[in-house]
C-alpha atoms as one frame of an Amber mdcrd trajectory, in Angstrom:
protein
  69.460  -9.301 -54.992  68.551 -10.937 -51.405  69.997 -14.474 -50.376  68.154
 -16.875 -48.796  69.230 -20.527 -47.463  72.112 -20.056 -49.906  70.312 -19.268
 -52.666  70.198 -15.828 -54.792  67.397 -13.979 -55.776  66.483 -11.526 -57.863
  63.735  -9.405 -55.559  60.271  -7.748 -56.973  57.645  -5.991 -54.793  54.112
  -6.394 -55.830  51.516  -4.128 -55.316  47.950  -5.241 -56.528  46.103  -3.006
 -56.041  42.038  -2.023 -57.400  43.084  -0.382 -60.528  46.489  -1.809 -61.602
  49.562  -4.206 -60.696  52.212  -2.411 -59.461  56.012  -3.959 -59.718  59.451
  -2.965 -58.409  63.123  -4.373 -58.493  66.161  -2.539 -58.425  64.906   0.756
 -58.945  62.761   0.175 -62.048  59.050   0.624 -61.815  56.327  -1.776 -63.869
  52.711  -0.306 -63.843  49.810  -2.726 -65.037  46.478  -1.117 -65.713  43.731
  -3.543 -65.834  42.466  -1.460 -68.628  45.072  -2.769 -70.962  46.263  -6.067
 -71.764  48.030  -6.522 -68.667  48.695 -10.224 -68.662  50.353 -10.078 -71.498
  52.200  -7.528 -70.596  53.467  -9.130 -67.392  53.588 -12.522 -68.681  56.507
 -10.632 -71.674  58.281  -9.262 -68.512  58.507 -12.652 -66.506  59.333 -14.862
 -69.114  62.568 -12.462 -69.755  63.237 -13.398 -65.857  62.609 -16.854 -66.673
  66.361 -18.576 -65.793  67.177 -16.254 -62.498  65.779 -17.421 -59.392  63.199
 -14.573 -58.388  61.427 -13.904 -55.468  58.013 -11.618 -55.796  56.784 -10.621
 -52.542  53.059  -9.636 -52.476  50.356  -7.178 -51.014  47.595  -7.128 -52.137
  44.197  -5.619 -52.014  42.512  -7.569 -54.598  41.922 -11.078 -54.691  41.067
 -11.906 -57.696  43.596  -9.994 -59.575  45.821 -11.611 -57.048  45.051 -15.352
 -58.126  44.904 -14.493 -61.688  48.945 -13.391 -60.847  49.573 -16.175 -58.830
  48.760 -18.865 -61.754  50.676 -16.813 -64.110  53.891 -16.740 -61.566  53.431
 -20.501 -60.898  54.198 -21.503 -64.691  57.668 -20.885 -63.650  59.859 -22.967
 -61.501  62.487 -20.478 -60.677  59.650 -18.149 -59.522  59.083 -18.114 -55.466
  56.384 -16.321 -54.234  55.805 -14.535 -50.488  53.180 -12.494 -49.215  54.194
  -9.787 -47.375  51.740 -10.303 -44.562  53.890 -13.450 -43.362  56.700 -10.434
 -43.226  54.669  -7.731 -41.702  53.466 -10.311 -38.535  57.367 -10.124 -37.385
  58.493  -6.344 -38.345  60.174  -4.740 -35.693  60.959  -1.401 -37.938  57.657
   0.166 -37.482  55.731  -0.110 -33.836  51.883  -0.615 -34.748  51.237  -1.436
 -30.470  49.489   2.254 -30.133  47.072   1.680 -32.931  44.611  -0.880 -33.982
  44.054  -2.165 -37.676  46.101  -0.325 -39.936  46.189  -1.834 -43.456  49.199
  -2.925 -45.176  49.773  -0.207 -47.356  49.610   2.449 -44.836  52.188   0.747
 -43.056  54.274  -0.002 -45.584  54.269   3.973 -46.932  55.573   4.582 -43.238
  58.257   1.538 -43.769  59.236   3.500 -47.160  59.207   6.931 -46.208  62.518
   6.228 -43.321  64.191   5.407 -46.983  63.894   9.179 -47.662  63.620  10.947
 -43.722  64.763   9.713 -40.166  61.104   9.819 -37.996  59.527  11.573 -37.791
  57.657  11.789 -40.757  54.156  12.157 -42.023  52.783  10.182 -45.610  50.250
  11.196 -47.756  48.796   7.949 -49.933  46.320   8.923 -52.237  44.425   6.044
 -53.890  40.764   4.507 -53.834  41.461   6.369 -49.847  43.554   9.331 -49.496
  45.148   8.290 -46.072  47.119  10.631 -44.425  49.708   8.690 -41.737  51.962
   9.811 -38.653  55.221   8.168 -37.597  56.355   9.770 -34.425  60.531  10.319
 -33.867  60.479   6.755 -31.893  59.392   4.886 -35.156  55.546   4.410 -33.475
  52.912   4.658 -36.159  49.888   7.198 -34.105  47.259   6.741 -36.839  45.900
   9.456 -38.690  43.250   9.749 -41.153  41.337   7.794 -44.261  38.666   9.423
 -46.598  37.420   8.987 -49.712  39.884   9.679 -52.710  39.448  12.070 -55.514
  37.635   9.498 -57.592  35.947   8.089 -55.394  34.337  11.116 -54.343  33.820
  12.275 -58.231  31.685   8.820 -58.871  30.055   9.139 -56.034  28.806  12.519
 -56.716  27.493  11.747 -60.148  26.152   8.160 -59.413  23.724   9.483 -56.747
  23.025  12.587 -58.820  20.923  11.969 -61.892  21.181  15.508 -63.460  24.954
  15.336 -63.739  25.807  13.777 -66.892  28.637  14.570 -68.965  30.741  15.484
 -66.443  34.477  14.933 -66.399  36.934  15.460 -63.894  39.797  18.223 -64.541
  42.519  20.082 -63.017  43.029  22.784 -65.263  40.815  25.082 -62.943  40.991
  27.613 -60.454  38.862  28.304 -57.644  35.778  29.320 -58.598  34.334  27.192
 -61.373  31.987  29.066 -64.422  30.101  26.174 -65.124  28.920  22.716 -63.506
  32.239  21.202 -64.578  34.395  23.643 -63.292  32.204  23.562 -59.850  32.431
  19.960 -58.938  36.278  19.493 -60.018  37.295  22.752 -58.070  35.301  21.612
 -55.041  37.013  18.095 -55.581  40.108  18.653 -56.540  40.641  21.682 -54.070
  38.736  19.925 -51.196  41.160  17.385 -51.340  44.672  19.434 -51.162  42.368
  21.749 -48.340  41.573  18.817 -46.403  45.238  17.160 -46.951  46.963  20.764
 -45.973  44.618  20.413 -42.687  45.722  17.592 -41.567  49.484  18.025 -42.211
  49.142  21.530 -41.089  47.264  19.908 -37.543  49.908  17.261 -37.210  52.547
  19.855 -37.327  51.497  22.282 -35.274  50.008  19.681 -32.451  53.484  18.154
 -32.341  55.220  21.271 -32.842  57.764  19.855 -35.835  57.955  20.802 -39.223
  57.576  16.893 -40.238  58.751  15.904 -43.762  56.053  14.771 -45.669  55.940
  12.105 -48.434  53.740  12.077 -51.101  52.262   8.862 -52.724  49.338   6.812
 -54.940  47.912   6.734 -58.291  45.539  10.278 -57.359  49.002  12.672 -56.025
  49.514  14.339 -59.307  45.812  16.009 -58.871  47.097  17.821 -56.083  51.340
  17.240 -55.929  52.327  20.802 -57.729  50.257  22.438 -54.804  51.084  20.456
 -52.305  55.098  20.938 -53.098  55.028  24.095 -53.583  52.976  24.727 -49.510
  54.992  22.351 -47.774  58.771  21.958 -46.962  60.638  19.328 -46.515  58.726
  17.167 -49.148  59.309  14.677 -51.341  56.179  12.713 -54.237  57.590   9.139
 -54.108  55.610   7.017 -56.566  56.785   3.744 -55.967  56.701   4.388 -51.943
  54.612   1.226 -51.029  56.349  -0.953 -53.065  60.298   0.208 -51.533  58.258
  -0.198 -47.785  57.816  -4.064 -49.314  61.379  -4.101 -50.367  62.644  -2.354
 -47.510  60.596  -4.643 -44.620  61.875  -7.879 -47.557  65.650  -7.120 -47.290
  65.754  -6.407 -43.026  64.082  -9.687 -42.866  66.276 -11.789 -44.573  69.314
  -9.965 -43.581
């Protein structure tokens, strides 16, 4: 619940992003997938919020998806909608002045991750990008690093590749793959823990802390058992976007 001129609302974080709408309030998780019938879906879980006053505050990274959510929230008129942006421009919990043009989800993982670890702390968001993001022990956001995510990579391969047909994407392999399959998931799926140990491994040692780590994003689970069992303290937070949105919501209004 979060009050505002007087008035109590129920809060939801929003995260649209390419492949699904993302929801959170009061510890429960929604998950969308534009594969399914996700309007109906959502539209069955609003209109059980339909006499509480509810505020759903929004990132997104998808237009379209976003308006089509927008018309659906507007059919109610307890519903009050905020975009997180409008929150972001006036933050004072995370200090962006050292960097230029990190996106809103990288900075809300950071805004998320001081719900699990005091700074500093390093998150690991792996999505469309895997982004892999610093927050030094004075709450200053250095940067890090964005490159393409595990399926991203995996179309990309077999889009520009005209012999490799049939091919799907698995993580029940080891190292060295027996066939074509096995090849290109291994050097996928084992690139991208490789290349996310590297950087975490770098950060560490350059700044000479053992900095927690939090794990996020649709893609973790290809490489979270791995990465859990390298790397202590850590901690695979799901929903770690969407409590940054409910975290930066609540010291707003406060």
């Amino acid at each position: 619940m979060i009050s505002i001129d007087g008035r109590v609302f129920t809060l939801f974080a929003i995260d649209i992003g390419n492949s699904a709408i993302k929801l959170y309030s009061k510890g429960v998780y929604f998950h969308f997938s534009y594969k399914l019938e996700w309007q109906a879906s959502l539209k069955q879980l609003l209109s059980s919020l339909d006499k509480q006053h509810t505020l759903f505050v929004i990132s997104s990274v998808n237009p379209e998806k976003e308006a089509d959510l927008q018309k659906i929230i507007s059919l109610y008129s307890n519903f009050t909608i905020l975009q997180v942006k409008t929150l972001i421009q006036n933050q004072k919990i995370v200090n962006t002045e050292k960097i230029q043009g990190i996106g809103n989800d990288r900075l809300l993982g950071l805004i998320g991750g001081l719900n699990y670890f005091d700074a500093p702390l390093i998150t690991v968001d792996m999505g469309t990008a895997t982004t892999v993001n610093y927050l030094d022990e004075n709450k200053f956001a250095q940067g890090g690093a964005i490159l393409p995510g595990v399926f991203t990579q995996f179309r990309s391969l077999i889009e520009h590749t005209s012999a490799l047909k049939g091919i799907k994407l698995t993580n029940d392999i080891g190292t060295i793959g027996t066939n074509t399959n096995q090849a290109i998931s291994s050097g996928i799926v084992n690139g991208m823990y490789g290349t996310v140990s590297y950087f975490i491994n770098t950060i560490r040692t350059e700044t000479k802390q053992n900095l927690p780590v939090i794990l996020t994003g649709g893609n973790s689970n290809w490489i979270s058992e791995k990465l859990l069992s390298t790397f202590q303290p850590i901690k695979q937070v799901p929903t770690l976007v969407l409590e940054g949105i409910t975290f930066l919501t609540k010291t707003h209004f406060s």
